[in-house]
C-alpha positions as CSV (number, residue, x, y, z in Angstrom):
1,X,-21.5,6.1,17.7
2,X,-20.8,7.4,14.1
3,X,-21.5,5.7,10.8
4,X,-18.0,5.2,10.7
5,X,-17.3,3.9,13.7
6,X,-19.9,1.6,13.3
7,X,-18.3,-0.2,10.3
8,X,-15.2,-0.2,11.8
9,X,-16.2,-2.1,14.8
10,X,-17.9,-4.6,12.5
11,X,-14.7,-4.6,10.4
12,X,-12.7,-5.2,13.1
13,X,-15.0,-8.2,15.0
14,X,-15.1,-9.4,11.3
15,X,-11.1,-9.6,11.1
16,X,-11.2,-10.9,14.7
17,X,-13.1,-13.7,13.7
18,X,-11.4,-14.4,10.3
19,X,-14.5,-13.7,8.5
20,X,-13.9,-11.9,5.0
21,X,-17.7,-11.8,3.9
22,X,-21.0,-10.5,5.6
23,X,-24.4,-10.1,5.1
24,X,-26.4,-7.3,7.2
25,X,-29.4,-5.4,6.3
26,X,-29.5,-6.7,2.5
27,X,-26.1,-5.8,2.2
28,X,-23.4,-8.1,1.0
29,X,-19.7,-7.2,2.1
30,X,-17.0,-9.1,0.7
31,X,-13.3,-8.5,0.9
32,X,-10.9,-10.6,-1.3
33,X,-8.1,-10.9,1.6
34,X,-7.8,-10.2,4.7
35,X,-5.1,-7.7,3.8
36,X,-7.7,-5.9,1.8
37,X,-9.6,-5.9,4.6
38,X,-6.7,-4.3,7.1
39,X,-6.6,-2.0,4.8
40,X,-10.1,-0.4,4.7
41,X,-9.9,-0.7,8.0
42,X,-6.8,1.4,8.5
43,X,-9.1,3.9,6.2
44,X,-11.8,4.4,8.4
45,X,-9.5,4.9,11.4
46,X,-8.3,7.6,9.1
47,X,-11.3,9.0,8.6
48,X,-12.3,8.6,12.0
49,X,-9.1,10.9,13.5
50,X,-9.6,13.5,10.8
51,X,-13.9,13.6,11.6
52,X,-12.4,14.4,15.2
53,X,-9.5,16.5,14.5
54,X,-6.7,14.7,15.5
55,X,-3.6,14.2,13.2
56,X,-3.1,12.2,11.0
57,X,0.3,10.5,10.0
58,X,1.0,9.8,6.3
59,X,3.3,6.5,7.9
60,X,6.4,7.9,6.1
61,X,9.1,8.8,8.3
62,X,12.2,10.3,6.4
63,X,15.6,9.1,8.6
64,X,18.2,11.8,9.4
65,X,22.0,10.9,9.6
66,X,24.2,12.7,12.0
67,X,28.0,11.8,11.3
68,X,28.5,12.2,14.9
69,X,31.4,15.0,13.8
């Protein structure tokens, strides 16, 4: 398993268990919400799907109108 995936596994048991600080290895991790904490998450998956190649979606989505004419 990857670096990355490493810390987003621990993010993600963190989140699970509604923990928003950790100490491992000497190192302290604290997030401030657990929104803050989504979000880094969502950035390693990011990371994760570009380190393997896959696409990645910005999450906009721009609606198209048909009048149906």
């Amino acid at each position: 398993m990857s670096d990355t995936a490493t810390q987003l596994a621990t993010l993600k048991s963190m989140y699970a268990k509604g923990v928003l600080s950790l100490e491992q290895n000497g190192e302290k991790i604290a997030f401030a919400s657990g929104a803050e904490l989504r979000r880094r998450m969502g950035d390693l998956e990011t990371q994760l799907a570009k380190e393997s190649g896959k696409s990645v979606s910005s999450g906009f989505h721009y609606p198209s109108y048909n009048k149906g004419l």
